[in-house]
Each structure stands twice: as C-alpha cells, then as structure tokens.
C-alpha positions in Angstrom: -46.5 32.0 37.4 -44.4 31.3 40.4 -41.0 32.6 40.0 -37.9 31.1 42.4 -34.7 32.7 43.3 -32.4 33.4 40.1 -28.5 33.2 40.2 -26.5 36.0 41.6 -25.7 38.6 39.1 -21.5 39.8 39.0 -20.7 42.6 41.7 -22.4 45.8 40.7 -20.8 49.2 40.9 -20.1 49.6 44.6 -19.0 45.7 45.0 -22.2 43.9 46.2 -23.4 40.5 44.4 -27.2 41.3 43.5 -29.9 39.4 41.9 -31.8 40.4 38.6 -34.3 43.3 39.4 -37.5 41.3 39.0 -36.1 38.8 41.4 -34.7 41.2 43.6 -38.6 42.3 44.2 -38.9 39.3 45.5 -36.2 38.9 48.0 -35.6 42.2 49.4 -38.6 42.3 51.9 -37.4 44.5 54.6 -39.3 45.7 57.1 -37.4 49.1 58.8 -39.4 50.8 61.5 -39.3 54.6 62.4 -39.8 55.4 66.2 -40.1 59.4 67.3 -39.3 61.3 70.1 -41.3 60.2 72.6 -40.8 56.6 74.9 -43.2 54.4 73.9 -47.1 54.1 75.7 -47.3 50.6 75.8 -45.8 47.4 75.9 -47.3 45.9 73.0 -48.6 47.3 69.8 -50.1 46.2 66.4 -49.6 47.6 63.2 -51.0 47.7 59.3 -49.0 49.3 57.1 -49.7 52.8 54.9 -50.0 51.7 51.5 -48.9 54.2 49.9 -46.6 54.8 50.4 -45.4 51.7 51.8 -43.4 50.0 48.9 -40.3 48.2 47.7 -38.0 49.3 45.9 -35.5 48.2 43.5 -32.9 49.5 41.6 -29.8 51.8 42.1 -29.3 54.0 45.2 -26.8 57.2 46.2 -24.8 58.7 43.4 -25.3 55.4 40.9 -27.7 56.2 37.7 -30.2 53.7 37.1 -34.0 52.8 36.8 -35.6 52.1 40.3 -38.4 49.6 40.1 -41.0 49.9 42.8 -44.2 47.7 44.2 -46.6 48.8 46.9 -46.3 46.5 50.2 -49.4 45.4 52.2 -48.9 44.0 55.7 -48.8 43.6 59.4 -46.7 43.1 62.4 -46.6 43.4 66.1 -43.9 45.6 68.1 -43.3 44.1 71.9 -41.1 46.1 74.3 -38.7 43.7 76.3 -36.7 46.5 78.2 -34.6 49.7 78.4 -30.8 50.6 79.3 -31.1 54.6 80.2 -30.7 55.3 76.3 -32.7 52.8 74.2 -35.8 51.3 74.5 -35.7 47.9 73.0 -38.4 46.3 71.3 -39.0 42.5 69.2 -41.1 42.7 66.3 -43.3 39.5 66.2 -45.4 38.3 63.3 -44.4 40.5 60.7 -46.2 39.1 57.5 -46.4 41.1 54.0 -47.0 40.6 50.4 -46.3 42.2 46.7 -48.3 41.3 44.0 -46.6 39.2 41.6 -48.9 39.2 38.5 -51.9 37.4 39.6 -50.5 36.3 43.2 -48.7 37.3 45.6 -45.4 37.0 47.3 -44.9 36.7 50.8 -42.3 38.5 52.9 -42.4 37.0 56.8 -40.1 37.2 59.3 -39.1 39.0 63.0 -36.5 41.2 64.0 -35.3 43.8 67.1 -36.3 47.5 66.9 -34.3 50.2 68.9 -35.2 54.0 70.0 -33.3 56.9 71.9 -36.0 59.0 72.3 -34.1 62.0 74.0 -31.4 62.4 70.6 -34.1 61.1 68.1 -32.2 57.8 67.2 -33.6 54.4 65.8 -31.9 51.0 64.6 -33.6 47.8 63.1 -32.7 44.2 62.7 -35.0 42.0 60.5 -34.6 37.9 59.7 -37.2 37.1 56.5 -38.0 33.9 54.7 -38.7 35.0 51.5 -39.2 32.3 48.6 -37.6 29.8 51.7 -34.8 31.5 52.0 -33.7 33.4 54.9 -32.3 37.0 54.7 -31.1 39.2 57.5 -31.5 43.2 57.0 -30.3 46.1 59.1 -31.2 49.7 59.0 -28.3 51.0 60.5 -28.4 53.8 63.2 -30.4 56.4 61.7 -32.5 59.8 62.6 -36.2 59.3 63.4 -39.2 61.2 61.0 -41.9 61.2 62.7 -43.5 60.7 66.4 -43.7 57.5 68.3 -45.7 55.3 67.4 -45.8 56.0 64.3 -43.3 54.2 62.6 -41.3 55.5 58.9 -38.0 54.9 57.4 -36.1 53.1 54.8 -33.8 50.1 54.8 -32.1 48.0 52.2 -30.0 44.7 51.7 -26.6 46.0 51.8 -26.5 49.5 53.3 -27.7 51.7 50.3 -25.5 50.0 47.6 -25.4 51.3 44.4 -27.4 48.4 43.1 -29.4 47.8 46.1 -33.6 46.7 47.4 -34.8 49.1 49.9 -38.1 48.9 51.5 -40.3 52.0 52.5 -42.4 51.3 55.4 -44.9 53.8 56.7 -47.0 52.1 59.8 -49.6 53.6 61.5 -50.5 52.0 65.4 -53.8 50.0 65.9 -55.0 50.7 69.6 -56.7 47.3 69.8 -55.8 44.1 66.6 -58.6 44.5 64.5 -60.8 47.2 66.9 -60.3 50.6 66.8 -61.6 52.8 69.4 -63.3 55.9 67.5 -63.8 55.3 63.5 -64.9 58.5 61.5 -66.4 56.3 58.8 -68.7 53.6 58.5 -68.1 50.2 57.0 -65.2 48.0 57.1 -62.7 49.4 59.7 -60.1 46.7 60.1 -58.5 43.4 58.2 -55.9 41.7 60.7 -53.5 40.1 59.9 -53.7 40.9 56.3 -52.0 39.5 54.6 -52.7 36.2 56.6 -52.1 32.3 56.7 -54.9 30.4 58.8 -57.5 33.2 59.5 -57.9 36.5 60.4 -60.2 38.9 61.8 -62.4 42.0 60.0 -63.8 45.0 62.0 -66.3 47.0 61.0 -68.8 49.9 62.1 -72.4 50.4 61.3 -74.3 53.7 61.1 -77.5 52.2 62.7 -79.1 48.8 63.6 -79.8 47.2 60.2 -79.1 43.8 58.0 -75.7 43.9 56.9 -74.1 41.0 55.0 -70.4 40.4 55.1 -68.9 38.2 52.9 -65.6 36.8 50.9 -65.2 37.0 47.2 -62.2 36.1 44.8 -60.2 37.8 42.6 -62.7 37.1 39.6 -66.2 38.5 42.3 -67.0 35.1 42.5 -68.2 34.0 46.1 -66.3 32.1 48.5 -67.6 32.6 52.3 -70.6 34.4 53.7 -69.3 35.4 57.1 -72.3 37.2 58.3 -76.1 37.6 57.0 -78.8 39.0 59.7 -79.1 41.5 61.6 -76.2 43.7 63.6 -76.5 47.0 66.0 -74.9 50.0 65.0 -71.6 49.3 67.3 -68.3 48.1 66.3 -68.8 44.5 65.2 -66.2 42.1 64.1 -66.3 38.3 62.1 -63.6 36.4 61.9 -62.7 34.0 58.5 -61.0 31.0 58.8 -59.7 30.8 55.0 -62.3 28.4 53.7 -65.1 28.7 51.2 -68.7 27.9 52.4 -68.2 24.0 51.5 -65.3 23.6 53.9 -62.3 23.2 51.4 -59.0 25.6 52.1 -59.3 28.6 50.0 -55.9 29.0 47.5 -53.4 31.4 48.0 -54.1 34.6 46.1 -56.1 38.2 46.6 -59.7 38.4 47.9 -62.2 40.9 48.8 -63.9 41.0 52.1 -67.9 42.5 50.8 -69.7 44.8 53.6 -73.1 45.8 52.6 -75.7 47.3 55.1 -78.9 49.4 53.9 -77.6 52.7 52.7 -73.9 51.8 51.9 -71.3 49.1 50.3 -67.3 48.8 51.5 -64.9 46.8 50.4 -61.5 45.1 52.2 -58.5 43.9 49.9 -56.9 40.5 51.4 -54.1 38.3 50.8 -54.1 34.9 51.5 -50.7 33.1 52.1 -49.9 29.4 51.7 
C-alpha cells in the first residue's frame, strides 16, 4: 500500500522536528560517499551499491536511547570529476537512483549532489538534493575522515547532523570499470544489472563458461514471465541485453521487484531488479 509523507512529529530530544519512524524510512534517502587516500583515476565512474551493508537507518543516534529501525538499500549512481583547487578534488554525482522495499513495492530515493576529497589529510564532504515521495530534501555529510581507498566509497550521513532522533544512510559502493561490463569476472552467469533500480530500461551483463544456448529472461515477483530478452545461442565472452521495461506484448511493465533469469547448459543465475514509476 502506498504510504505518503505523515505530519511532523514535536521536536525530539536534541530539538529537530522529525517524522514518524516508518515514514522516516521513507524520506531519509541519503546518499554519503567515502573517497580514500588516493586522487581519483578517472574522470567518470559508475557505481552499484554493497547491499549489505548498504542500508537505512532510522531511529535515535549519539548518546539518545532508542530502537534503530533499518532497511537494506539497492542502487546506483555516477561520480563525475569537474575540477581541483590544490586541496580538494571536486566531483558531481549524477543519476543517483535507489529503492527500499516497502512491503510488496518499493520506494524510490533519486536525486544528485557534490562530493569532495583531500586525499593528502584523508578528508571527504557530501552534498545530496533527493525527491523522495515528491518532495525534495537536501542532506550533508559534514567534513569527515575517509575509511577506505579511493574509489571505493563508505560512510554515513543523516538528515540533521546525527540528531538524537535522526535517518542516516550507510552506503558502501564499490566502482564498476565499464556501466554494466566488467573487465575480468571470477564467476559465470549474470555479472551486472545497470541502473538498478531503473525507470525506462537498463542494461544486464553477463559471462558464459563456453559457447552454448543460454536464455535470459524477466520474471515477476510471483515467477510469472514478463520478457524473454534472449533465446539462442551466445559465445563464451561477456555478452550483455538490454530491457526496455515492457512484457513480451508491448505494455509498460508496473512498478515493483523482478528477476532477471540466466540459464545456460550447466548452470542457473538470478538478478534482483527494481522497477521505478
């Protein structure tokens, strides 16, 4: 059941107007990036994020003693370097789309934002506009230490600094070296899903063991079949098909969770997608 923006609760223990917890889910979509030591490689780079532990969180922070409410995350974004100053390197974040499940759907978190690094004292900030549930938000991170090494990406950020009633997101994202291609996978079957979630189509890699039949298709929530994207025959390189979000007869697939179906002789994967409206 779709569930809209509930009115603001009274200020909470450190003085910040909050919304109910379940709605709060719903509204705190932030997405804070970690850089690392090291300038960046590139000019552009695409991301999925590590669920887990990728998740958001709800509840109260710092000294405050409450019960924290938390939902995995799923999503995607790009990180675009527009320049340097002798201290940061500053980057945009483009096309940041993610979802929670909210019972049998899913809720959308999209947006961009600025990401900033000092790679010589180990420093990062981020800036991120959503529209969640149509409204927008704006979220900061704050100045805070890097975790881990560029480009990987870790950290946490919330709605109002760490409040004691307060929504932080934990993002753990992990570089792709090409959207939807990676260069060397260790394992067969479905590699990639990009964007995912998505709104008007998107693109799944995969890798084959040898030259065989392989059959890649969409199903619902429920197994039942949407869209058979491939059926024939395919060489054991990386191969990619793209879906364009609707079923075999034409018609716009609804919103909601699907499974992208790999099958090739010897083996079975499967891809979890989200489609936004």
């Amino acid at each position: 059941m779709d569930v809209g923006p509930a009115p603001l609760l009274p200020r909470g223990c450190r003085g910040h107007l909050m919304r109910p917890i379940s709605v709060m889910l719903a509204v705190a979509g932030l997405l804070c990036l970690a850089g690392g030591a090291q300038a960046a490689p590139a000019d552009s780079l695409s991301y999925a994020l590590t669920t887990p532990p990728s998740q958001l969180e709800s509840g109260c922070q710092g000294p405050c003693d409450c019960a924290v409410q938390a939902v995995p995350t799923y999503g995607s974004f790009d990180l675009i370097r527009t320049g340097a100053d002798g201290v940061y390197t500053y980057y945009e974040i483009h096309r940041y789309i993610a979802s929670f499940n909210n019972g049998p759907g899913a809720v959308s978190l999209i947006g961009t934002g600025t990401y900033k690094i000092d790679s010589s004292a180990g420093m990062q900030e981020m800036t991120l506009d959503l529209e969640v549930w149509g409204e927008p938000e704006h979220f900061a991170s704050g100045l805070v230490p890097v975790t881990v090494p560029f480009p990987e990406l870790r950290a946490e950020c919330a709605v109002h600094g760490f409040a004691c009633l307060d929504s932080v997101i934990v993002v753990d994202a992990q570089p792709l070296e090409q959207v939807g291609v990676p260069s060397s996978p260790t394992v067969f079957g479905i590699q990639t899903a990009w964007p995912n979630p998505f709104q008007k189509g998107m693109n799944i890699g995969f890798a084959l063991p040898q030259t065989g039949r392989v059959d890649l298709r969409i199903v619902d929530a429920a197994g039942r079949a949407v869209r058979m994207l491939l059926s024939g025959a395919s060489s054991a390189a990386l191969r990619s098909a793209s879906w364009d979000g609707r079923t075999d007869e034409g018609r716009v697939a609804p919103p909601g969770v699907y499974w992208a179906v790999l099958r090739w002789s010897g083996g079975e994967d499967r891809r979890r997608l989200v489609k936004l409206d």
